[in-house]
Structures are given as structure tokens and as C-alpha cells.
N, C-alpha and C positions, 0 to 999 in steps of 0.2 A: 724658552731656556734662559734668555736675556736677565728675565727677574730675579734666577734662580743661580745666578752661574753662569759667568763668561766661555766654560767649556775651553778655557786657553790651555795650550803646552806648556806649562812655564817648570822649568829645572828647576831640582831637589835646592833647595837652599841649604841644606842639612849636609850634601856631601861635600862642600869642601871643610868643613868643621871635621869629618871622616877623613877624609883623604889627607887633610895636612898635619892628621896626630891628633886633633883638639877633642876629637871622641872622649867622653866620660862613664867610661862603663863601669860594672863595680870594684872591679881590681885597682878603677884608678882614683877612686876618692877611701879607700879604707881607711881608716883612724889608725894614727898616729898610735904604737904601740901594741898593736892587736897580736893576740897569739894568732898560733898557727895549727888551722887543725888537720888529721890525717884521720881517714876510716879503714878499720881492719874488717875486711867485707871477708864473706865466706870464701874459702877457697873450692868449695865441692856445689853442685845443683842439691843435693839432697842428703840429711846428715842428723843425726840425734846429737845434741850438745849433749859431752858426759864432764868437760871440766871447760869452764872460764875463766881464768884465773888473770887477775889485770895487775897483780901484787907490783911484782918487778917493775912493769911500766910505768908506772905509780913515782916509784923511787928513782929514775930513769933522771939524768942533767936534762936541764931546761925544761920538763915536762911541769905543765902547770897544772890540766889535772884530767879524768879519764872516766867516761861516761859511761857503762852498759846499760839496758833493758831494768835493769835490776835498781839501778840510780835514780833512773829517771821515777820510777814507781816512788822510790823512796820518796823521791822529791814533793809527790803527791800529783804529776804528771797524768794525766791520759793521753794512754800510749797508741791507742786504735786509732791507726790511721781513715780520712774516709774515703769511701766508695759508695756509687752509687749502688743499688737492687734492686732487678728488675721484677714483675711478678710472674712468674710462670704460668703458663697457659691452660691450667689446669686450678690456679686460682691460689695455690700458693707462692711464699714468697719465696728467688731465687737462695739461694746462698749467700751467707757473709760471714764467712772465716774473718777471724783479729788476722790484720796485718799490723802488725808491732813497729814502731819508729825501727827500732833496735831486732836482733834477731833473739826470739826469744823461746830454748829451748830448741826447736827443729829451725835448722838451714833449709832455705828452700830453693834458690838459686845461687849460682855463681855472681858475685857481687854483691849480695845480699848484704848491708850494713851492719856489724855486728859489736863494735865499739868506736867511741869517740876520743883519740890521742888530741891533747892543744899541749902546741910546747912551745918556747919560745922563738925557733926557728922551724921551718919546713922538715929540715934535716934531724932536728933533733925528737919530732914528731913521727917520721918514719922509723926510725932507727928503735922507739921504743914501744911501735906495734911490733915488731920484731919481736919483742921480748914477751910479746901476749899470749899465753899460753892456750892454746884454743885444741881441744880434744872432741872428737864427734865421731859415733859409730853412721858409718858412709851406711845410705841407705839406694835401694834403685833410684833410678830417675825415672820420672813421668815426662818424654817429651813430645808425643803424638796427640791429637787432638781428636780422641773418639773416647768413647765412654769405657773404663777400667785401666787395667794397667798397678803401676803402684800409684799407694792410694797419699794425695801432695795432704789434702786437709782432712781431718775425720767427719767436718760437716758434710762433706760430698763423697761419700763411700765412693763410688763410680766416675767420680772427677768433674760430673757434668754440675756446672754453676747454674745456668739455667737454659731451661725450654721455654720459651717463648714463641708467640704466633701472632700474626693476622690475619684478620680477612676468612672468607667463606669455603672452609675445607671441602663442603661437602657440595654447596655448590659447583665450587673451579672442581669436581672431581668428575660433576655431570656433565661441566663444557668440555671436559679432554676426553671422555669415553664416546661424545656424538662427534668431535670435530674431524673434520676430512682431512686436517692434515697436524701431528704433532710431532715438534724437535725438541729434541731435548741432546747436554752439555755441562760436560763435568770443565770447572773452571778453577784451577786456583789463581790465589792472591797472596804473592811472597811475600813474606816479613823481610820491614827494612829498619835501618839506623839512622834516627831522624837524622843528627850531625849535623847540629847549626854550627854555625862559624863558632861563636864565642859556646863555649864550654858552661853548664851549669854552674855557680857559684853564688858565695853571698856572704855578708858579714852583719852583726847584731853585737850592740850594746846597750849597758842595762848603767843607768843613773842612779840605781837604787831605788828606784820607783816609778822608771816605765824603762817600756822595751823601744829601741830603733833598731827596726830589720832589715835588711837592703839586699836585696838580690834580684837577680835579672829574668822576672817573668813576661806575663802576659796581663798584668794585674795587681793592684795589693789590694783590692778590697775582702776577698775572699782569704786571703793568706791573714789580714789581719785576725779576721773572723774565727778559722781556723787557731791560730797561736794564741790568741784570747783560750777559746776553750780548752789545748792541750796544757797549757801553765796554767789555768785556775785564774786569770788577769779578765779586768776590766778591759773592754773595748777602748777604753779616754786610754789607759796605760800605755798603749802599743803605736807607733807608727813605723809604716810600711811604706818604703821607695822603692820603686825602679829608677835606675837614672838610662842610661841608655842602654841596648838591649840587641845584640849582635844575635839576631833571628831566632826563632821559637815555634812556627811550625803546626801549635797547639801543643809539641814537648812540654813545652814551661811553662803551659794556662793551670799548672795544678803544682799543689803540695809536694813535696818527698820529704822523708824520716829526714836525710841530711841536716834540711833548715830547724824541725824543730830541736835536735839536738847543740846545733853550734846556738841555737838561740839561749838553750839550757844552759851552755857551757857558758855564757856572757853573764847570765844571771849569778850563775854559780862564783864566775872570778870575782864579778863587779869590775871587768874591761874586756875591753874587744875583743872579737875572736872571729878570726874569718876561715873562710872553707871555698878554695875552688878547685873543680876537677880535673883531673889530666885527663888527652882524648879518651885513650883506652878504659879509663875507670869510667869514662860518659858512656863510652859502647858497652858496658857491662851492666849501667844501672840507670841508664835515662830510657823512657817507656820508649819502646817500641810501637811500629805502626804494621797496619794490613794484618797477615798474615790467617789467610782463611780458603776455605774450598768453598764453594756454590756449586749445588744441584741444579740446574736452568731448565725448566721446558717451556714451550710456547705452542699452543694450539691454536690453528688457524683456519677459516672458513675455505669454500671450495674460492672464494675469490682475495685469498691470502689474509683476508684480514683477521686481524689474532681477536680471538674471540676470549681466550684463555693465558693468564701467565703465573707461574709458581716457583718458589725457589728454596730447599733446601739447604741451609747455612750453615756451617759448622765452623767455629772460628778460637785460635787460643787465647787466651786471656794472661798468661802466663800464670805467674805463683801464685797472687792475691788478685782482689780486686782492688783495682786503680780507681780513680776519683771518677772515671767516663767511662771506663772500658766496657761494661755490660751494654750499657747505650751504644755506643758507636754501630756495632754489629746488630742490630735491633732496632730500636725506634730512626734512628739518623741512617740505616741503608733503606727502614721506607720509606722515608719523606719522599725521596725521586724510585720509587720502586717500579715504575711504570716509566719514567722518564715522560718521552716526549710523545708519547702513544696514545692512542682514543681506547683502551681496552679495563675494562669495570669489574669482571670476575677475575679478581688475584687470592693469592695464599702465597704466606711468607711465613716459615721457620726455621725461626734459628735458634742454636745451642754453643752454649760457650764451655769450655773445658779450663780446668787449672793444668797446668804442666811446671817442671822443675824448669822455668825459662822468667825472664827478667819480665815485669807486665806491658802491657800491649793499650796503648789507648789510642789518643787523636793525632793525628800524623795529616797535614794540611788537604783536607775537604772532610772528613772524619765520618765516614761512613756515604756518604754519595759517591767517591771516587770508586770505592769495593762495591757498592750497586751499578751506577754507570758502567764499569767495567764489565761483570756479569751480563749487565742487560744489552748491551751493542757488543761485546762477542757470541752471545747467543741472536742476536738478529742478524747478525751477518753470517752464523756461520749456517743460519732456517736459511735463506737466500741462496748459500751454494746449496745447503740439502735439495730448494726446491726450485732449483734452475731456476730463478728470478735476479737480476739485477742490484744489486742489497742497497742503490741506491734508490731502485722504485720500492722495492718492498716498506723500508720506510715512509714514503712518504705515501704508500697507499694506507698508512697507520698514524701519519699525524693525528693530531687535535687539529680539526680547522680550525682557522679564525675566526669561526661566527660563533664558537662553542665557547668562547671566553665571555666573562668569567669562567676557568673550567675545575670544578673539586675531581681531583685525583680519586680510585680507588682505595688509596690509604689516608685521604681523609685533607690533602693539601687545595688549596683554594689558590690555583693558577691565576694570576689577574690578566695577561694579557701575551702574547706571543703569534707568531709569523713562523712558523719553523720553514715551510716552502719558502719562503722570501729571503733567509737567511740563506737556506742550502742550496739554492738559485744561485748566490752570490759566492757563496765558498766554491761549488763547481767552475763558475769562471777565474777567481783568483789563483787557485789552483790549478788551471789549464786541464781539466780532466781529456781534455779532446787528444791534447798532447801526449796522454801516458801510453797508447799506444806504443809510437816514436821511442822512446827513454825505452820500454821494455823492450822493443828491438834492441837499441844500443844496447844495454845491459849485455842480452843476452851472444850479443858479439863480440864479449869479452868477457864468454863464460860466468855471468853473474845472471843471479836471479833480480827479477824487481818485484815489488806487490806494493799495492795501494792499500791502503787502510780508511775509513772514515768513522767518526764516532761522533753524535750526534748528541750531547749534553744538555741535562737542566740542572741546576742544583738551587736547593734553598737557603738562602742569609738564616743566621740561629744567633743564638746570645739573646738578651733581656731585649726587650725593644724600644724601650727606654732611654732616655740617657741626657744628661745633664751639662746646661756652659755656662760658665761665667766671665764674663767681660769688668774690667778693671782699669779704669785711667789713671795715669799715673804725674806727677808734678812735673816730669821733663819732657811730656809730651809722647811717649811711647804708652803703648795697651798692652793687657795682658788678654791673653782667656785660657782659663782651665778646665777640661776637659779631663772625662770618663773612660777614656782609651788609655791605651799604651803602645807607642810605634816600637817597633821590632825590627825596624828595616824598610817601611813601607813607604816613609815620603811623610807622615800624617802633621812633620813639623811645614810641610810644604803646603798641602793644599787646606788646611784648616786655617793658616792664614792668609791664602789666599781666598779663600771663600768668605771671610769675616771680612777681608779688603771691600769684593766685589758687593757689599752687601751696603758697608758702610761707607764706603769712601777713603777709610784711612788706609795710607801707603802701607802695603804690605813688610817693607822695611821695618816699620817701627812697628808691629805686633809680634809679641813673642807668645809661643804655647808653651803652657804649664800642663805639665803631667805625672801621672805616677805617683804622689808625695798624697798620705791618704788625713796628713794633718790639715792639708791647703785643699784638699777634694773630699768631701765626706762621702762622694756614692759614686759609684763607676758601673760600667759592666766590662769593664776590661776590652781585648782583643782578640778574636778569632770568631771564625763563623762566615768570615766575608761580610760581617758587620760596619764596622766603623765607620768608613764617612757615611754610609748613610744613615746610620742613626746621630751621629753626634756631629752634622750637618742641619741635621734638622732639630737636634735642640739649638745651634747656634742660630737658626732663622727663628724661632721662638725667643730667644737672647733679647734679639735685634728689633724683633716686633717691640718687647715691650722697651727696651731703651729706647728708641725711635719715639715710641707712645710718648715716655717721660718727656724727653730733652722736648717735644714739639709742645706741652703742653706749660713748660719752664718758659720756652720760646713766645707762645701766644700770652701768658701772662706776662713776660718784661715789655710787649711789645701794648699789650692791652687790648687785642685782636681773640676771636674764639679758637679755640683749641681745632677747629676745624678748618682756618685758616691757613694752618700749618702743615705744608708738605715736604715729602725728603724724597728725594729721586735718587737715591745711592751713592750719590757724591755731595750734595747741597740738601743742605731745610730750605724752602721756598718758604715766604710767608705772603700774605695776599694783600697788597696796597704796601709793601715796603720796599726798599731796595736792599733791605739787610737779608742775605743767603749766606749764611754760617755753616761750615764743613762740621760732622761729627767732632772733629777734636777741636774745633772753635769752640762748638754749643760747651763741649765738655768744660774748658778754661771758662766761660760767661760763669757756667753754674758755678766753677771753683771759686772764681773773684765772688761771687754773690753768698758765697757761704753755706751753698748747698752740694755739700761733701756727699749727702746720700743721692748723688745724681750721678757720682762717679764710679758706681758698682752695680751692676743689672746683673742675675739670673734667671734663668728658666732651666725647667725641665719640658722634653715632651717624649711623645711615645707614637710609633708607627697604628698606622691602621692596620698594616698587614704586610706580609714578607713577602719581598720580592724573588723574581726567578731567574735566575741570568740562565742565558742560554746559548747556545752555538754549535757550530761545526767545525771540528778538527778534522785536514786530511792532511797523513802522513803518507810518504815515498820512499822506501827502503830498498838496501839492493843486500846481497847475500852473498858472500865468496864462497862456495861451493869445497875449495878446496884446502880455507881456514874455518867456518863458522861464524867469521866474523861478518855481524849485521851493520850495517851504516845507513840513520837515520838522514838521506841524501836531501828531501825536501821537507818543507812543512807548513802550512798555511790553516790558516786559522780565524775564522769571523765567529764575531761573537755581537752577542745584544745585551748589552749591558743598561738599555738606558740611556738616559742620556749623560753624558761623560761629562763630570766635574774635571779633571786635570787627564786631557789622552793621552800624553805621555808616561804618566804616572800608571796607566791604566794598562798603557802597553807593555810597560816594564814587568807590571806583577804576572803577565800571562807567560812573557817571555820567563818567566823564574819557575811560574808553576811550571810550565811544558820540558822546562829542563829537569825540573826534580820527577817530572813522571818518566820523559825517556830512562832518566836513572836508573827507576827501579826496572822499568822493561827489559832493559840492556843489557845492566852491570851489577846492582845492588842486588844485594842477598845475604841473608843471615846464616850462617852456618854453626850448628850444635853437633857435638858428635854425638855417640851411643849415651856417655857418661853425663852429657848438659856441659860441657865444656866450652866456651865458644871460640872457635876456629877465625870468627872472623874480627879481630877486635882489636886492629890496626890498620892505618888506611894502605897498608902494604896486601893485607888481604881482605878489607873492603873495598870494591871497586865504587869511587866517587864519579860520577858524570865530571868528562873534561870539556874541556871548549870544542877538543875534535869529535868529542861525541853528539854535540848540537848543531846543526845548517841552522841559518839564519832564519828566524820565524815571519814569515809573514802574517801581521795584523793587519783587520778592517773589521770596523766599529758595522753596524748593521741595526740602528735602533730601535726596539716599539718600544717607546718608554711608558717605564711602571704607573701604575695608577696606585700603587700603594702606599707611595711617599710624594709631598708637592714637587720634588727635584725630579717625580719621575728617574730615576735613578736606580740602576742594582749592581749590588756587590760584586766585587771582581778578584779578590785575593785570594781567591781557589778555586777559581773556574781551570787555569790553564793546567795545573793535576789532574783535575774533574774528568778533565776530556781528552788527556795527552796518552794516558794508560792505554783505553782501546781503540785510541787510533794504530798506534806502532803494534800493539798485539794486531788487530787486525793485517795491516800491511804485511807483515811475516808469514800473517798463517797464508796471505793471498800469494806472496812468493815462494812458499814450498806446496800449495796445493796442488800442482799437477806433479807434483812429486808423488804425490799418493800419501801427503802427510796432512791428515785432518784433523790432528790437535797439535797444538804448539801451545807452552806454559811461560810465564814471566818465572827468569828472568833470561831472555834470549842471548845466551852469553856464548863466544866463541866457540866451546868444548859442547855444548848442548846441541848446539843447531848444528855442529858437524860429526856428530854422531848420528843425530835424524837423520841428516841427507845421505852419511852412511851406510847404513841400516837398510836404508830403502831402496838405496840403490844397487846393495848385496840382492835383496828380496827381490826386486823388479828381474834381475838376472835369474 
């Protein structure tokens, strides 16, 4: 690891520039002057436009000017937003209804974008959607996710977007009709509200001959790409920043109507024009996550091992199709469709629905977390079905370790894993011997306890690729630029730390460059559990060939062969000299010598293959029987990440995922009534995870490092959702099972679970 990475603790450099104000996010570098824009979003989920009429608002104080559907067209705009399409399992392609920047003709959700106000104040901008006269015969709503109902698109008479499948129907149909033992579990997966800190937003201005876009994603390579093709512009015309970027989740790895419009409206003034959201309009119109049922069954031999695994999916998609959403629920829940199990005969279908509801995409692990989930509350709950232990019945289903390399049933090429070794070691952290003890306690003060365990693989995704460039600079400071985008994650922390440990140069004086798509021509953005390990490894690619350069600059002033020349991470050695030159030595030799093209190296590289973090989440929950209310009382967590570039850094991001999944277990839930109205679209009635909803996480690192990348290394930025969802589902269902309650649903909220224990203990009487 020495080579590759000190593996030191070293604190965010980034947060005190956060914590003392100095953060620059887009609200706080806007241009001087920029209107202000406001959207008049549908007021109904479902609705025939019979009049739009923007007249009045037009003529409205301070309004500078007022964009519909109908403009942008004019302007000579393409208006079809994109989405991906999957192919249906029967060899056609799924569906792809126009989703319109602007709403055009039929409303389809509540929120739904439907004109662009820029006025010169905030206030004079709302004041004169006010005045928009907006007319629409109210139609039903579609908001259940099964096939009919009212019909949201005319491409999909029946609502269904697509049927997709893998794997051996007919096969996995002959292992579940011989196997001696099958279980099967109906499982939902709530819809939540991603609710990053910082709020969607962005501003764009137009020179009269290119565009600057700025808003707070995951990305501008693809947003440029995108905005190029909707305005008819050159790719040279457009540049695309993020400056800093108060979390994202995979919410803001994609497009919305919003940006191409304010970008319109920039064009159209010839001056700025900015747009951010208020909470409630983000709970109305920023995608959504989860939100799906699974079919689960598992067939298993007479000596438990699963012979057989299948799962029916049915998941909403909401109004259109989003830029991911058919994916997530489909190809990305079977990357881990098997998880951590030795079993070959699977079948996977799933089917997406439109509904009169806001879209539904990647929400942090983006389709592993709604597998994971599925697949360890159905092996835990085979386990009680079959009076086994649920912590042996796993591991009578591991992958051994002599099976690695292992390809999954849906086609994944495991490089290497220990799962016994791991859950060896989670059982001791977590004191399993102990929970006897605790459920006595509990139950001596009328409270329930239940253990939960959930056992996680998930795969890194995004391009594998990825690009650095290193820059010295005349005052003795380096830059390097970089294909990511931080979010929250530290990435200004250990990327120079990692260029430090590599090069020698004090971490102090290198700065990371990011986001700015003038100064980074190619990126692959952030999310996936990607980033340092891919753009880690083009920065040791970087380094090789600046290394290369400087030692062979160094063997020619010295007059020595180029093979003479070594560098040990901190010094160039040269062989018969006493001259050892630090990296920013070499760099000033070549500057005085007038070789300026020694002060700039890049490279690109690309992974051999994806890595697979993995681990063991056990959660401890107790129950108050005579509120509902669940309390997340323990929680411990080993994971194999590889070997760890920054473990601080590494521990933080679990501690963040494991609190956004108890979230949604607990407290988070979307709520639409009959009409598609949504109930829940204030954090008065959205319930956010508080700090008393979290016990302290216990981390420990457990590593087989990857063979996929030379750091040996695997992603970690959404392992701790990955495996936090069916731990806590598990522990509940195991503290109301001898209640005689053998399903329990996310999300385990006070009124639910004391209803259960209600109910059944009317029944048991």
C-alpha cells in the first residue's frame, strides 16, 4: 500500500472554508445584474391545457420576458428532454413518450414546469405568474404502479414503459418445481425525497456568442452536451461550471427543463438570468428515489443451499422518462442481483409504469440498494420460514474464496472477496453473544428488541476512465484538474493528498481544479461510488509520465542515462551525484532552463475492471409497544473496501449513507393523495433523519483488496445506504416476530408499527 497511498486520516481541508462562510456555491458567485427567474408549475397531477395565456405577465413591472413550450419551439429549440430506453424482453423497444422542457398541452404532475417568469426582482417574478392565466380540463390521476388505470401517455395505452428480463425463465422455473424447500416475499421499497442541503439551482449567461451555465450538479460534461443539442450551439460555444455543490445523491447527475430554459432566457435577454429553488418546489420537482414492490422467492436444496433465485419487479417511474430511470430498476438492480451467494439459476423481471407523480431515478446506490434490500429481507425471512439461524443460512451460500475470480449469474466478474472473514468480524464487533442480555433488558421495560443483519456487495458504475492534469505554477504551488465533481465528499482532501504521497509536493500547495468544462475537456463526473478510484488512478498515470519527463530532463543536465534517474516519492536520486531534487525543484530547474513544456503533464487511464465493496451491516432496534416508536439503539458495520486511501474520509461517507437509509426505514415517505397532490412537501411533513434518530456507527475497515485497480481499492460512497436499508428492516421484523407479525414494510414509522402490534395483539386475544 506504501507505493500506492499512505492510507493516513488526514481532515477535510475543505471544511473550514464551509464552516467559516467561505463556501462558493452558485447563489454566491451570480453576475452582477442577472434577472430573476420564477416557474409557474402545474397546479393538478393530471390536466388538458385548454388556454395559456402569458399576455398580462408579459406587461407585468419589472418582468423582463416569459418563456412557454410554444417559445422555445419558436426559438428553433428541441424540446425532448432525454431518457434512457430500455428493450423489452420480448425484443421491442420500451417506450418513449416527449417529455417537454416546458409542459406542453397535457399536465402531467403536480410541479410540472409549465412557463418561465425573469423579472427583475424575485418578487416581481412571482407576482406576475400570478397573472398567467392557465386553464386545463382536470383529468384522473394515474398513481399505482400496475398496468391500466388512466391512461398518463398515449405511447403506453396500459401505462406499462417497459417489461424487461434476465436470466433463464424456463430454466429457474425447473429448479423451483424439484427444490425441497421454496420461500417466497412480497417486499416494498418506499419512495423518498432525495433533499440535499443545497437546493437545485443555476444561472446562465450569453455574450452573444457563447453560453456560461453554472449550476450545482454532478457534472458539466454531459449538461454541456445536452445544452449544445437543445439550442442548436456548438459544443466550443458553451461552458459548463459547477462551483461547489451542497450534495446530490445522483438527484443532480442529470438534466431538468428548468436549466434549459433559464439558459434560453439568457440567450433571449443577452444578461443573466438565474433560477433557484425553494424547498417545497424541490419536493415537487426534483426526481425522486426507490419506490418499488419485489416478488422474491428462493429455492433451496434439502441442505439449504439456494439452488434457485427470482424476482418480480414492478417499480414507478413517474410521468416521463428521466435520464436513468428505466435503468436503475433493471439493468443496476442486477449487477448485485445475487449479492453475495454461490447460486447460477436466476430470473429477473421487471416492469416500470408511468403515474401522474414527479420521476423517479438514482437516489444514492441507484438500484443495488432496492436489490440488496429484496435480496437479504428474503434470506432472512427463508431462515425463520426454515428454522435456521439467518446468520448460518448465509454463510452456508457464500462464494468461497477459492471461487474468485467469481462471474455472477447476471454476468458480473467478482475479482476477489472473504465474505466469512468479514462476518466473523462484524459478529465480534457487534457483540452478537451479548444480544441476548439487551433483549432481556429491553423486554424489562416493556420494549421489544430485534437484530437485524444485512450482508452487501455493490458495483462502482460510471465511465472507467478518467482523466488528470498536473500544472506548476511560477510561485511554487501545483494545480491538478480533475474529471469528478465533489458534492460533499472530501474529493478537495484526498486528491491532494494522494498527488502529495505520490510526488513529494506538500499537500499545502496543491490546489484541485474542478467542474469548469473550459479548463477540463472530458470528465465522467460523480456518482456510482466512482471517483477516487478511477480518477486516482489516472492521477498515478499523471505521475508516471511526469516522473518519466522530469528524470529524463534531470539525466540529460546531469549527462548520466536516463536510467540513472530515480524518484522515491519525495527526491529524484541520480546515480554518482549528490544532486536529489524534490518534484518542485525539478519543476523550477526546467523553468530557469526554458523548458515550459515540462510544467504541464497529463494522462488518461481506464480501470481493468470494477470493483466490489462489500460488508456487513448489524443493526439493534428496540420498539415501544405502546407508541410505535422504533429506535435505531445500536449499529455496527465492517466493510472491505480495499485498501483505504483516506479512513477517515471513508468512514464519514458510511456514516452518511447509514443515516440516509435508516431515513428512509424510519421516517421518510412520500405521500400523494387520491388526486396526485403531494401531502408531503414540507419538512413539517416530511420526516428528515435527526441526529436522535442515529446511535453512533461503529466502523472497521476488513480488507481483501481489489485486484481491479493497482490501489487495490473499492468505492465507498454508497456502500453505507447499500446495506443500512435491510439491516434496520430486518431488526424490526426480528422484534415483532414472536408477535406473530411476519411482514413489516419501510417505512417503520411510529403510527404503523403500533397498529401492527395492535392488531395482533387484539387477534392473539
Amino acid at each position: 500500500m506504501e507505493k500506492f497511498g499512505k492510507s493516513q486520516p488526514v481532515t477535510r481541508r475543505e471544511d473550514i472554508r464551509f464552516l467559516t462562510g467561505g463556501g462558493r456555491y452558485v447563489d454566491d458567485i451570480v453576475p452582477d445584474g442577472a434577472g430573476v427567474g420564477v416557474f409557474l408549475r402545474s397546479p393538478v397531477a393530471h390536466g388538458r391545457i385548454t388556454t395559456l395565456d402569458v399576455s398580462a405577465a408579459r406587461e407585468a413591472e419589472g418582468v423582463l420576458c416569459v418563456l412557454t413550450c410554444e417559445d422555445l419551439i419558436a426559438a428553433g429549440m428541441n424540446v425532448a428532454m432525454r431518457g434512457m430506453v430500455l428493450t423489452n424482453h420480448d425484443g421491442s423497444k420500451a417506450a418513449a413518450p416527449e417529455r417537454p422542457m416546458l409542459a406542453r398541452d397535457v399536465l402531467r404532475f403536480v410541479g410540472e414546469p409549465v412557463a418561465l417568469v425573469v423579472a427583475e426582482t424575485a418578487q416581481a417574478a412571482k407576482d406576475a405568474v400570478e397573472l398567467i392565466e392557465l386553464d386545463y380540463e382536470e383529468l384522473p390521476a394515474k398513481l399505482d404502479y400496475d398496468a391500466g388505470g388512466p391512461v398518463v401517455h398515449p405511447e403506453a395505452p396500459d401505462n406499462c414503459a417497459f417489461d424487461w428480463d434476465m436470466g433463464d425463465e424456463a430454466a429457474t422455473e425447473a429448479v423451483f418445481a424439484e427444490a425441497a424447500h421454496v420461500v417466497s416475499l412480497e417486499i416494498e421499497d418506499n419512495r423518498i425525497i432525495v433533499n440535499s442541503m443545497e437546493p437545485r439551482g443555476c444561472f446562465a449567461e450569453w455574450d452573444g456568442s457563447r453560453l456560461h451555465f453554472a449550476f450545482n450538479g454532478q457534472g458539466v460534461w454531459a449538461m454541456k452536451g445536452d445544452l449544445a443539442k437543445a439550442m442548436g450551439l456548438e459544443p466550443e460555444q458553451i461552458r459548463v461550471t459547477n462551483p461547489d455543490v451542497g450534495g446530490g445523491f445522483g438527484m443532480k447527475a442529470m438534466g431538468y427543463p428548468e436549466y434549459f430554459a433559464v439558459a434560453q432566457a439568457a440567450r433571449v435577454l443577452g444578461q443573466p438570468v438565474k433560477w433557484f429553488a425553494e424547498r417545497t418546489e424541490s419536493m415537487l420537482s426534483d426526481n425522486g428515489g426507490r419506490d418499488l414492490v419485489s416478488c422474491c422467492e428462493m429455492a433451496f436444496d434439502a441442505d439449504l443451499k439456494m439452488v434457485g433465485y427470482r424476482v418480480d419487479t414492478r417499480c414507478n417511474l413517474g410521468a416521463y422518462n428521466s435520464e436513468n430511470g428505466q435503468a436503475i430498476q433493471a439493468g443496476l438492480f442486477a449487477k448485485v442481483l445475487t449479492g453475495t451467494y454461490d447460486v447460477q439459476t436466476t430470473y429477473l423481471r421487471s416492469r416500470g409504469y408511468y403515474t401522474n407523480t414527479v420521476q423517479v431515478d438514482a437516489y444514492r446506490g441507484a438500484g443495488r440498494p432496492e436489490a440488496i434490500y429484496a435480496l437479504e429481507r428474503c434470506m432472512d425471512h427463508a431462515a425463520r420460514m426454515l428454522d435456521v439461524d439467518p446468520i448460518e443460512l448465509r454463510r452456508r451460500n457464500f462464494i468461497p474464496v477459492d471461487a474468485f475470480p467469481y462471474k455472477s449469474a447476471t454476468g458480473e466478474l467478482y475479482d476477489v472477496g472473504d465474505f466469512n472473514r468479514v462476518l466473523d468480524r462484524a459478529e465480534a464487533e457487534a457483540d452478537l453473544k451479548g444480544f441476548a442480555a439487551r433483549k432481556d433488558a429491553s423486554a424489562a421495560q416493556g420494549r421489544l428488541r430485534g437484530m437485524g443483519l444485512c450482508y452487501y456487495i455493490e458495483s462502482i458504475l460510471g465511465d472507467p476512465s478518467e482523466g488528470a492534469k498536473v500544472e506548476f505554477h511560477n510561485d511554487g504551488t501545483v494545480s491538478i484538474y480533475v474529471g469528478t465533481q465533489s458534492n460533499g465528499q472530501g474529493h478537495e482532501t484526498v486528491y491532494a493528498q494522494f498527488l502529495s504521497d505520490q510526488t513529494g509536493i506538500p499537500v499545502e500547495q496543491i490546489s484541485v481544479i474542478q467542474g469548469d468544462s473550459d479548463l477540463i475537456a472530458r470528465g465522467g463526473g460523480t456518482g456510482g461510488s466512482r471517483s477516487v478510484t478511477t480518477q486516482n488512478t489516472a492521477t498515478l498515470a499523471t505521475t508516471a509520465k511526469m516522473i518519466e519527463a522530469f528524470a529524463a530532463f534531470l539525466a540529460d543536465a546531469e549527462g548520466v542515462p536516463a536510467d540513472d534517474v530515480s524518484f522515491d516519492d519525495e527526491r529524484f536520486r541520480i546515480e554518482g551525484s549528490n544532486t536529489a531534487p524534490t518534484m518542485l525543484e525539478a519543476a523550477q530547474m526546467a523553468r530557469d532552463a526554458g523548458r515550459d513544456d515540462l510544467l504541464t503533464h497529463e494522462a488518461r487511464a481506464k480501470l481493468p475492471g470494477r470493483s466490489y465493496p462489500n460488508g456487513a451491516h448489524i443493526a439493534e432496534v428496540e420498539i415501544d409497544p405502546d407508541t410505535g416508536v422504533v429506535t435505531v439503539d445500536r449499529y455496527t458495520v465492517v466493510d472491505d473496501f480495499g485498501n483505504l486511501i483516506n479512513p477517515l474520509l471513508a468512514e464519514g461517507q458510511v456514516h452518511g449513507g447509514v443515516a440516509q437509509g435508516i431515513g428512509q426505514a424510519i421516517s421518510e415517505h412520500v405521500v400523494y393523495d387520491d388526486t396526485g397532490q403531494l401531502l408531503t412537501a414540507t419538512f413539517m411533513d416530511y420526516a428528515m433523519p435527526r441526529a436522535v434518530d442515529c446511535p453512533w456507527v461503529s466502523f472497521t475497515s476488513e480488507p481483501v483488496p481489489s485486484t481491479a485497480n493497482v490501489m487495490g481499492m473499492k468505492g465507498c460512497g454508497e456502500a453505507g445506504t447499500v446495506g443500512a436499508l435491510a439491516a434496520v428492516g430486518n431488526a424490526v421484523q426480528d422484534a415483532v416476530w414472536s408477535r406473530g407479525i411476519t411482514r413489516v414494510d419501510m417505512p417503520f414509522t411510529p403510527l404503523k408499527m403500533w397498529e401492527l402490534l395492535k392488531s395482533h395483539a387484539v387477534a392473539a386475544e
